[in-house]
Biopython code that builds the backbone (N, CA, C, O; Angstrom):
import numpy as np
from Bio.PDB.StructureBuilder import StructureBuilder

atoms = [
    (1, "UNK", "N", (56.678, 13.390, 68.813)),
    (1, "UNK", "CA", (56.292, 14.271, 69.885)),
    (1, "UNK", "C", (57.535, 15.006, 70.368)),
    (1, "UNK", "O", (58.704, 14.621, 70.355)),
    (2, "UNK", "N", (57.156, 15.840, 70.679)),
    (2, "UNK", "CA", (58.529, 17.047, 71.190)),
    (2, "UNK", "C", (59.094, 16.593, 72.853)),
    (2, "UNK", "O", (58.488, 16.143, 73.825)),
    (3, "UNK", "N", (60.193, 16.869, 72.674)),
    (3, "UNK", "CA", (60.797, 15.878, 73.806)),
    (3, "UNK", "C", (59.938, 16.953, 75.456)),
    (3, "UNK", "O", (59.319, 16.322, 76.313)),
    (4, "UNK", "N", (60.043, 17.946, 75.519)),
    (4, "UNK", "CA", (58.827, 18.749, 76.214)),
    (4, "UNK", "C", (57.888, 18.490, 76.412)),
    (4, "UNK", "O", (57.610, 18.398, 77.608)),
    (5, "UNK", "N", (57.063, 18.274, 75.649)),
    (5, "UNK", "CA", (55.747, 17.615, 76.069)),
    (5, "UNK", "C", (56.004, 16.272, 76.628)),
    (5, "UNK", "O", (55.336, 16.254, 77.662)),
    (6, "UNK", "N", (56.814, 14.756, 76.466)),
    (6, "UNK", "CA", (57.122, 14.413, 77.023)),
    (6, "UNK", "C", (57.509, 14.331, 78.662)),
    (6, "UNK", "O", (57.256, 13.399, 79.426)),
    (7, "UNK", "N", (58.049, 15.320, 78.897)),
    (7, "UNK", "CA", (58.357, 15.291, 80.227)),
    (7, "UNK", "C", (57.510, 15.367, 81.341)),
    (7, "UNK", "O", (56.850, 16.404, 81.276)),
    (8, "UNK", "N", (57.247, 14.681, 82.365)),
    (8, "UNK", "CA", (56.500, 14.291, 83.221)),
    (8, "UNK", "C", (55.278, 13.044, 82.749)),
    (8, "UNK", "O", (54.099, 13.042, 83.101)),
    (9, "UNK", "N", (55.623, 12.536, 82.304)),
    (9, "UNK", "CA", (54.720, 11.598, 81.271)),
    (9, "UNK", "C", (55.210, 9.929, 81.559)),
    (9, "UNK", "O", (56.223, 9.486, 81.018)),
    (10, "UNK", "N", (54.431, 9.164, 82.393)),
    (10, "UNK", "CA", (54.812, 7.691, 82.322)),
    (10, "UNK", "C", (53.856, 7.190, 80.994)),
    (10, "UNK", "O", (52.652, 7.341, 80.791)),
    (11, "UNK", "N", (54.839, 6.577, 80.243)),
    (11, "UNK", "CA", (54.101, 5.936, 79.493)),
    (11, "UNK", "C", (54.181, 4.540, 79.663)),
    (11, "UNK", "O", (55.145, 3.875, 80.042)),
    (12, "UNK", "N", (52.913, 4.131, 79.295)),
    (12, "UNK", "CA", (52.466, 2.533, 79.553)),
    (12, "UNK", "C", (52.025, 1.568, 78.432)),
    (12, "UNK", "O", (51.334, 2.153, 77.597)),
    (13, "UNK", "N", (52.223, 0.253, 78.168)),
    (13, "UNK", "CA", (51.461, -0.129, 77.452)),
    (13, "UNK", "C", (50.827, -1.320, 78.025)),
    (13, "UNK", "O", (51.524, -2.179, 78.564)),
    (14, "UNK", "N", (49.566, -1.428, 77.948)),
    (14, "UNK", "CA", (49.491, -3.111, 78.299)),
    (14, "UNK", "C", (48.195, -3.650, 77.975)),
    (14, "UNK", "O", (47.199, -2.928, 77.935)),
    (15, "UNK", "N", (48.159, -5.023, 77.715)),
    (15, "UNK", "CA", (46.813, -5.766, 77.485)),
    (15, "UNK", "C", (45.666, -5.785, 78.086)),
    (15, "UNK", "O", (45.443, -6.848, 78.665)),
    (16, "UNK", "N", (44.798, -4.939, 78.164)),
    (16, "UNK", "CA", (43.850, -5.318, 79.010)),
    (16, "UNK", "C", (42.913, -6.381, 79.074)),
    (16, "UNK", "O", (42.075, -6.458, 79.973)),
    (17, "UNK", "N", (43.068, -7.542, 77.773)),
    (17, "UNK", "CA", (42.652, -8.991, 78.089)),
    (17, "UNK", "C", (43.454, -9.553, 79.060)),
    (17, "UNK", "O", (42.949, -10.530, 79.613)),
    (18, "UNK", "N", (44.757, -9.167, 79.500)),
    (18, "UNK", "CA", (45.905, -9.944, 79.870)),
    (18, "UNK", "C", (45.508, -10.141, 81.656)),
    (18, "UNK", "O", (46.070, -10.891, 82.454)),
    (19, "UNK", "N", (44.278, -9.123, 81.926)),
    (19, "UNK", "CA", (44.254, -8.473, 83.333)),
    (19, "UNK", "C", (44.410, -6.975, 83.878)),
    (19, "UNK", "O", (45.047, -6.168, 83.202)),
    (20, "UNK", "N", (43.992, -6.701, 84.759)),
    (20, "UNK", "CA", (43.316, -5.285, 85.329)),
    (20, "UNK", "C", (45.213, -4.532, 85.198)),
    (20, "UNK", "O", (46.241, -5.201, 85.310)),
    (21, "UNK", "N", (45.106, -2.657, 84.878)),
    (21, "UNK", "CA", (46.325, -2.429, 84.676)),
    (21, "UNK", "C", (46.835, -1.997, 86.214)),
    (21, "UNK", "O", (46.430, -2.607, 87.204)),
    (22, "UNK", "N", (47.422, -1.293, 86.267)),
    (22, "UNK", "CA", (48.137, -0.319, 87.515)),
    (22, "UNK", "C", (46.865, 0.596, 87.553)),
    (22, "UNK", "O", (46.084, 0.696, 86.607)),
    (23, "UNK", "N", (46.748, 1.221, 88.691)),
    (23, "UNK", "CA", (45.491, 2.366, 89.345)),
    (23, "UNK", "C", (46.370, 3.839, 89.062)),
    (23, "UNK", "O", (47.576, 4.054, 88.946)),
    (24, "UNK", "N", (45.147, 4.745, 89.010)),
    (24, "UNK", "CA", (45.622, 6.226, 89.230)),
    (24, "UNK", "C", (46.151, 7.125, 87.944)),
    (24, "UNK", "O", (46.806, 8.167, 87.943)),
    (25, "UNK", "N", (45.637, 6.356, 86.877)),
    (25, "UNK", "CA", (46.075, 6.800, 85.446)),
    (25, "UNK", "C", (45.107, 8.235, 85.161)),
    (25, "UNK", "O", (43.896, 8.271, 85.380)),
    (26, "UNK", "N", (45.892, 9.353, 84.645)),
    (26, "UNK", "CA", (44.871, 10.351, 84.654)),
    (26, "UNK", "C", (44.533, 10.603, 83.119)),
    (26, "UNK", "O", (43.796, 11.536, 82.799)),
    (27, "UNK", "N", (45.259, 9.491, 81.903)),
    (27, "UNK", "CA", (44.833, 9.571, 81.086)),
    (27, "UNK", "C", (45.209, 7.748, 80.086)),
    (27, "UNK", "O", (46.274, 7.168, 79.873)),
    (28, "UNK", "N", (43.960, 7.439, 79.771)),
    (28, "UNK", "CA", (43.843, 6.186, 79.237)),
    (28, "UNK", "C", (43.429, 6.247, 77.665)),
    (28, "UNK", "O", (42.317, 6.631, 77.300)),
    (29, "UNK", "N", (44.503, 5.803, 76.736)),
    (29, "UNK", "CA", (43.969, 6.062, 75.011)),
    (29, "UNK", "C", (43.974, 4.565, 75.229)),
    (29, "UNK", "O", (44.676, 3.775, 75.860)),
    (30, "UNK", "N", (42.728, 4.482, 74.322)),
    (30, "UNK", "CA", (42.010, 3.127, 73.714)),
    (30, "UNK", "C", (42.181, 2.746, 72.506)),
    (30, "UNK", "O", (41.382, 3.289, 71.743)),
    (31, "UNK", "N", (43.007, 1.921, 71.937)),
    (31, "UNK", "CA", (43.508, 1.728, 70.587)),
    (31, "UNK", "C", (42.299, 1.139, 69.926)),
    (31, "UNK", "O", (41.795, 0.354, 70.730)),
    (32, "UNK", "N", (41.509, 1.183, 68.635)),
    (32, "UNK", "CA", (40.532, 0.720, 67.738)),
    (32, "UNK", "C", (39.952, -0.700, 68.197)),
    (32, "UNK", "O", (38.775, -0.994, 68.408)),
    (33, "UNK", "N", (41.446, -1.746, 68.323)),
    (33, "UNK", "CA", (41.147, -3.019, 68.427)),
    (33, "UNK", "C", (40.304, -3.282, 69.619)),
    (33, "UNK", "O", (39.133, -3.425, 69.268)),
    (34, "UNK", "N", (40.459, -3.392, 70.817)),
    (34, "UNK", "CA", (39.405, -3.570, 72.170)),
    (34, "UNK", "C", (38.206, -3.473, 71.818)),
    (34, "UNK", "O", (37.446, -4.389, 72.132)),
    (35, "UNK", "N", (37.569, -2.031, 70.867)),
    (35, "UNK", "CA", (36.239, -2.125, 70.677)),
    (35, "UNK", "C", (35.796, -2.508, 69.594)),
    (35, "UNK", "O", (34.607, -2.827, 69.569)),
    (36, "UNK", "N", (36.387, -2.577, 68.676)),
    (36, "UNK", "CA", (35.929, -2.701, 67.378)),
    (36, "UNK", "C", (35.540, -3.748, 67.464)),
    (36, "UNK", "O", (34.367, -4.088, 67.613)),
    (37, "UNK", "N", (37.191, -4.921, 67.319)),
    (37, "UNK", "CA", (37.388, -6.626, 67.139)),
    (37, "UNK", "C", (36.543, -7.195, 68.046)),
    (37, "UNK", "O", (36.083, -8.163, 67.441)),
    (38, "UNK", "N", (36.002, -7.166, 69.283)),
    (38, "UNK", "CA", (35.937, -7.941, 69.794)),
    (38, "UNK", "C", (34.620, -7.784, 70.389)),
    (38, "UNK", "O", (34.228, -6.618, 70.443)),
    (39, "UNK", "N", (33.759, -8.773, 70.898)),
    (39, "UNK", "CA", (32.319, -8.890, 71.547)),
    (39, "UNK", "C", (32.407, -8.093, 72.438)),
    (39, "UNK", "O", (33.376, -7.619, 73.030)),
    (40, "UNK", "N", (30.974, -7.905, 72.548)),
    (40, "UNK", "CA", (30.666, -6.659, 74.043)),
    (40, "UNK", "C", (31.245, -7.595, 74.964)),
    (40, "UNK", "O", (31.901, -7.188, 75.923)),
    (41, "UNK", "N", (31.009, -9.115, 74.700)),
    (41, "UNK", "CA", (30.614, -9.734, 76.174)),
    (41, "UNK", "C", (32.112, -10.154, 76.928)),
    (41, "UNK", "O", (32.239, -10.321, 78.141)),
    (42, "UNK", "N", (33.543, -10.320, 75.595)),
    (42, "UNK", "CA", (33.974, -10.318, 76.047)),
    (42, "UNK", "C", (35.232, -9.219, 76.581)),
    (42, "UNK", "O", (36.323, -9.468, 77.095)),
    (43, "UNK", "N", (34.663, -8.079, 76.270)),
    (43, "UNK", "CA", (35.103, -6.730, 76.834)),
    (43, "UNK", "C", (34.752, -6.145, 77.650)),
    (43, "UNK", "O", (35.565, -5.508, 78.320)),
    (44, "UNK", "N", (33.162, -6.110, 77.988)),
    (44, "UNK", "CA", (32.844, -5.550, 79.839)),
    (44, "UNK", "C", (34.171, -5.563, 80.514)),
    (44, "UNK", "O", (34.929, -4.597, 80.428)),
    (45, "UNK", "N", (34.448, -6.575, 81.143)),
    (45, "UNK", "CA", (35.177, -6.810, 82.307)),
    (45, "UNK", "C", (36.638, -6.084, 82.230)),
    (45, "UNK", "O", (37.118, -5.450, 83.170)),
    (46, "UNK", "N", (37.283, -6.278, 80.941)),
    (46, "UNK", "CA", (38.627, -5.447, 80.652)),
    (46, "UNK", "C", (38.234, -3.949, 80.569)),
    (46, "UNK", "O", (39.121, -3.118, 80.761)),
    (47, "UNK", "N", (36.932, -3.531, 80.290)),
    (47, "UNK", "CA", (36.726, -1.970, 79.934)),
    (47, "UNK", "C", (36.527, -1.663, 81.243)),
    (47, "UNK", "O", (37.202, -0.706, 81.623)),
    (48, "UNK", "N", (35.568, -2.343, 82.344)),
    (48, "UNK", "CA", (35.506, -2.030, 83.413)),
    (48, "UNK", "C", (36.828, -1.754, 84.741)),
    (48, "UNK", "O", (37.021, -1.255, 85.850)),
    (49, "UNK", "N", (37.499, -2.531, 83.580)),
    (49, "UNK", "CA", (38.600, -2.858, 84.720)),
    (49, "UNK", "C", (39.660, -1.291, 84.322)),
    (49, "UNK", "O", (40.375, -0.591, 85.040)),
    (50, "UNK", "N", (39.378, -1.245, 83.149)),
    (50, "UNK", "CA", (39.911, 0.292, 82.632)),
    (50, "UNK", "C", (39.630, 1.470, 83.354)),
    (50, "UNK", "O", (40.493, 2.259, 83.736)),
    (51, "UNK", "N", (38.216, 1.602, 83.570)),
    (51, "UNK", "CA", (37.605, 2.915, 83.580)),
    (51, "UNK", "C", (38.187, 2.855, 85.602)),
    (51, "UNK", "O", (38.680, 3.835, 86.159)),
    (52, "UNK", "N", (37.962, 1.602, 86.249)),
    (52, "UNK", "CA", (38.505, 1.716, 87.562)),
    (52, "UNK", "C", (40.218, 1.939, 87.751)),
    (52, "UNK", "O", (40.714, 2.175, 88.853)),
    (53, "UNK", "N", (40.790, 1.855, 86.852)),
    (53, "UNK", "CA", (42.564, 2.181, 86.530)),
    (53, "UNK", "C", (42.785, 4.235, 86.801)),
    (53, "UNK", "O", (43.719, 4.738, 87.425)),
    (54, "UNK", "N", (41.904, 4.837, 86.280)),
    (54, "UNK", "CA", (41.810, 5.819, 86.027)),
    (54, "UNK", "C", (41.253, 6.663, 87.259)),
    (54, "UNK", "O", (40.151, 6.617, 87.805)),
    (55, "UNK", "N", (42.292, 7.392, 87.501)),
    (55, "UNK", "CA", (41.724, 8.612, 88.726)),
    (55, "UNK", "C", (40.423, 9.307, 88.724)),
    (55, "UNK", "O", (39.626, 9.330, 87.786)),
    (56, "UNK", "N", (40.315, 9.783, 89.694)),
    (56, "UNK", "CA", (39.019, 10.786, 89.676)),
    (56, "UNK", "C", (39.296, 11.767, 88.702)),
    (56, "UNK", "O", (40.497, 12.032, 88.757)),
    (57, "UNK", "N", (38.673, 12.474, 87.768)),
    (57, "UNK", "CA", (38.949, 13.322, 86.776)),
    (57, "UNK", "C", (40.153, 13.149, 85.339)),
    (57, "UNK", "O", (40.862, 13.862, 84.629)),
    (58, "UNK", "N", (39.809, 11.794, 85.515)),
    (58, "UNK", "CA", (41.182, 11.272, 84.384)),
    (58, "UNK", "C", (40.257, 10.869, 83.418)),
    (58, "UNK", "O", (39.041, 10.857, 83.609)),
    (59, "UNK", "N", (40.740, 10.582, 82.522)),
    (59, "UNK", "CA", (40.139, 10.763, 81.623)),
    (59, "UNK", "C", (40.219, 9.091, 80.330)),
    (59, "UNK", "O", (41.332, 8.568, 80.370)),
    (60, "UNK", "N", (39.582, 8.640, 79.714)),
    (60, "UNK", "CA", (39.183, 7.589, 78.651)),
    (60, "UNK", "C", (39.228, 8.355, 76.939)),
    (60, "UNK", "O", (38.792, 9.318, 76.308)),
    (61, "UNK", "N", (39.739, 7.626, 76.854)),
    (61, "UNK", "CA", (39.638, 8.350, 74.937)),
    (61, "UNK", "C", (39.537, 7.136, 73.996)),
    (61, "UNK", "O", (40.256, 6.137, 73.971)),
    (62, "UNK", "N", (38.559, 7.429, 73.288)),
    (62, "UNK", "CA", (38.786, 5.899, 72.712)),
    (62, "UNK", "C", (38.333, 6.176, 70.903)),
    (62, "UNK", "O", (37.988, 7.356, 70.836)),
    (63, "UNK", "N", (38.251, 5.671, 69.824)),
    (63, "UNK", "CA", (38.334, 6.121, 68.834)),
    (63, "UNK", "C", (37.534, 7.229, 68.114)),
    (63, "UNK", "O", (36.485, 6.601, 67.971)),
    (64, "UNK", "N", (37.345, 8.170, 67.684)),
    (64, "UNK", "CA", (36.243, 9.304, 66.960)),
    (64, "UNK", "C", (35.527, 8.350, 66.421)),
    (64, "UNK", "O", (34.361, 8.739, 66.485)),
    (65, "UNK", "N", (35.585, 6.947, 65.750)),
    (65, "UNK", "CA", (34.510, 6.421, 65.399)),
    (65, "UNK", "C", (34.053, 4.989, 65.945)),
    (65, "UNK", "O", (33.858, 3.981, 65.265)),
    (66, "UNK", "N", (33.941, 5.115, 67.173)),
    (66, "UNK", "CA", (33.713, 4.061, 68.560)),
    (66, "UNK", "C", (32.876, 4.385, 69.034)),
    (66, "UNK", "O", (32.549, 5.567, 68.934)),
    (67, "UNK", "N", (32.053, 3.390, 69.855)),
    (67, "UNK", "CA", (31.039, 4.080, 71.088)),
    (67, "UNK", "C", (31.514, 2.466, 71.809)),
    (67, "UNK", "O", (31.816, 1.392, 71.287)),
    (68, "UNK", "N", (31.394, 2.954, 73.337)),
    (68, "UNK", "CA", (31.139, 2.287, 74.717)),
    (68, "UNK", "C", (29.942, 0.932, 73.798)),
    (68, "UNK", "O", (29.153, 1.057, 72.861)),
    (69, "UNK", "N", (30.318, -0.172, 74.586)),
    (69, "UNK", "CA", (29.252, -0.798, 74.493)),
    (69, "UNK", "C", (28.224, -0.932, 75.215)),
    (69, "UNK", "O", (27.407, -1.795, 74.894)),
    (70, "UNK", "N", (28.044, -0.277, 76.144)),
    (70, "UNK", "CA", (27.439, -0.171, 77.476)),
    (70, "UNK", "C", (27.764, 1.074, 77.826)),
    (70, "UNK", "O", (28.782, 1.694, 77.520)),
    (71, "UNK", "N", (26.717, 1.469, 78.581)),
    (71, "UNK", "CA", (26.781, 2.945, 79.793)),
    (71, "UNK", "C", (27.355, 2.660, 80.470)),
    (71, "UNK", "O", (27.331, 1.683, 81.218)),
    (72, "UNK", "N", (28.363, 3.900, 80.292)),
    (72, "UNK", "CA", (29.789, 3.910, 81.117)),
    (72, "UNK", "C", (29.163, 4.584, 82.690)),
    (72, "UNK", "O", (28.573, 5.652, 82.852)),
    (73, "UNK", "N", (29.533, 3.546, 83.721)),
    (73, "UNK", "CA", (28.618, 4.156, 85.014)),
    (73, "UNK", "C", (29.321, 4.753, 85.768)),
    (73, "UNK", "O", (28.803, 5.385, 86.689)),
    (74, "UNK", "N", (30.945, 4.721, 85.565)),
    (74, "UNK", "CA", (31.657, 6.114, 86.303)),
    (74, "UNK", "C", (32.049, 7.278, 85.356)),
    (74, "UNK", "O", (32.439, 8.287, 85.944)),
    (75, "UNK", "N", (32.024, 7.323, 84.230)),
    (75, "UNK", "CA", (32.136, 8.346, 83.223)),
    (75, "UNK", "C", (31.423, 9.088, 82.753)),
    (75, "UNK", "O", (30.606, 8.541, 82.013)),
    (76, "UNK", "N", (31.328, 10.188, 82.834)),
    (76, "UNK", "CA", (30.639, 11.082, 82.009)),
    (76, "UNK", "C", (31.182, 11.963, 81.068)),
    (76, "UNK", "O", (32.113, 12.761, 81.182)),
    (77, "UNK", "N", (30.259, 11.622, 79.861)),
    (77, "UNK", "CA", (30.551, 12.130, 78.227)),
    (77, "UNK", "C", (31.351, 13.872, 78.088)),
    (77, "UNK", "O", (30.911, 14.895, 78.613)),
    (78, "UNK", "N", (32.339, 13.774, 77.409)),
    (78, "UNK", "CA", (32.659, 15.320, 77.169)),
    (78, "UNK", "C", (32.174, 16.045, 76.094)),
    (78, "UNK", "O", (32.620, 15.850, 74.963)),
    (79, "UNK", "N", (31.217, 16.948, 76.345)),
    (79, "UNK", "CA", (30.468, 17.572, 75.629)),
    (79, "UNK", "C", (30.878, 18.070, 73.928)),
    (79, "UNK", "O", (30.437, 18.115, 72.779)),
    (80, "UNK", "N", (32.024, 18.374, 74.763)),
    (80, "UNK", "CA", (32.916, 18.704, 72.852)),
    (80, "UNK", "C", (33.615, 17.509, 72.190)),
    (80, "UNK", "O", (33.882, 17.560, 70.989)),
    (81, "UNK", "N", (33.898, 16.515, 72.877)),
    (81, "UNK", "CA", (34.427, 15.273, 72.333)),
    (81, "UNK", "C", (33.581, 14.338, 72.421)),
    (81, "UNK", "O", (33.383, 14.113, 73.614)),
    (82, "UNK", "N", (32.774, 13.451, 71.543)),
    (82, "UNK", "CA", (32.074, 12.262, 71.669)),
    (82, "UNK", "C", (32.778, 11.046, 71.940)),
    (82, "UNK", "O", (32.214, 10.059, 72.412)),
    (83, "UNK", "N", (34.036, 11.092, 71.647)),
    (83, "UNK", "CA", (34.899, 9.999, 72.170)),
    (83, "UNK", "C", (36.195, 10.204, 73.491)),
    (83, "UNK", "O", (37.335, 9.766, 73.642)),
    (84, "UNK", "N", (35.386, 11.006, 74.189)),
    (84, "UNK", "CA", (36.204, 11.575, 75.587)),
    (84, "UNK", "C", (34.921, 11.195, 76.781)),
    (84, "UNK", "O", (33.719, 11.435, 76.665)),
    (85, "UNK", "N", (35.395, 10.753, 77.542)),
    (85, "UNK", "CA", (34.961, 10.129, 78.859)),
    (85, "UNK", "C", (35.278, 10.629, 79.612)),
    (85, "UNK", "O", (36.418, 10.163, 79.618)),
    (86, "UNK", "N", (35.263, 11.649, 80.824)),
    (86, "UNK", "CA", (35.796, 11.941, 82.184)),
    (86, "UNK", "C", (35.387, 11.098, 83.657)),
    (86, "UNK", "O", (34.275, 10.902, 84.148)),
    (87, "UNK", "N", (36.471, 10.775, 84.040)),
    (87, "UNK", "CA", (35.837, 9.759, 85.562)),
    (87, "UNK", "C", (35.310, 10.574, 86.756)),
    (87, "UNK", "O", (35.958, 11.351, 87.456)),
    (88, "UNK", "N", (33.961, 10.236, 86.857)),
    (88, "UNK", "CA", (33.553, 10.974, 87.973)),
    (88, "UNK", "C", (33.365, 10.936, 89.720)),
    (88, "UNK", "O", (33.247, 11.715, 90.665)),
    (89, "UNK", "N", (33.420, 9.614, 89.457)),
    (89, "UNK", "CA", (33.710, 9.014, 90.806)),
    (89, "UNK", "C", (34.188, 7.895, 90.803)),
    (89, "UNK", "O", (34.454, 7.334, 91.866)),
]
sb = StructureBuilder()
sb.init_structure("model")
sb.init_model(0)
sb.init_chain("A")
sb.init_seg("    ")
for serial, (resi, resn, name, xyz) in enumerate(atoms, 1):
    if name == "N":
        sb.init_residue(resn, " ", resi, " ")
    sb.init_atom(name, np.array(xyz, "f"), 0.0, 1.0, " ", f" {name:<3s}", serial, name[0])
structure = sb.get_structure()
């Protein structure tokens, strides 16, 4: 990545089995593993705990060949991206 685009950019990494992250993220990438590997049942609570991390109008991205395991109840779908989420409230 170009050191420009960079700038103004916290980057983060962290487990979301490990526990809920920091609040106010206006953009959250979802690496394969969370949805793929692992049960719905035991991902609710870390995905939920995701989608509440994320500001009003921030945004979820999670793989082009992923879906939510559940209806996402603060997100709504981005029309041109099937794997883009926007937070709505």
């Amino acid at each position: 990545m170009k050191p420009a685009l960079k700038e103004g950019i916290a980057w983060r990494r962290h487990d979301f089995l490990s526990g809920p992250p920091a609040s106010g993220f206006d953009l959250i990438l979802v690496r394969n593993n969370l949805l793929t590997y692992y049960q719905s049942s035991l991902i609710r609570a870390p995905l939920e705990e995701m989608v509440k991390a994320l500001s009003v109008d921030g945004y979820l991205i999670i793989g082009s060949r992923e879906k939510l395991p559940f209806p996402p109840v603060l997100l709504q779908p981005c029309p041109s991206l099937r794997f883009a989420f926007k937070r709505v409230a």
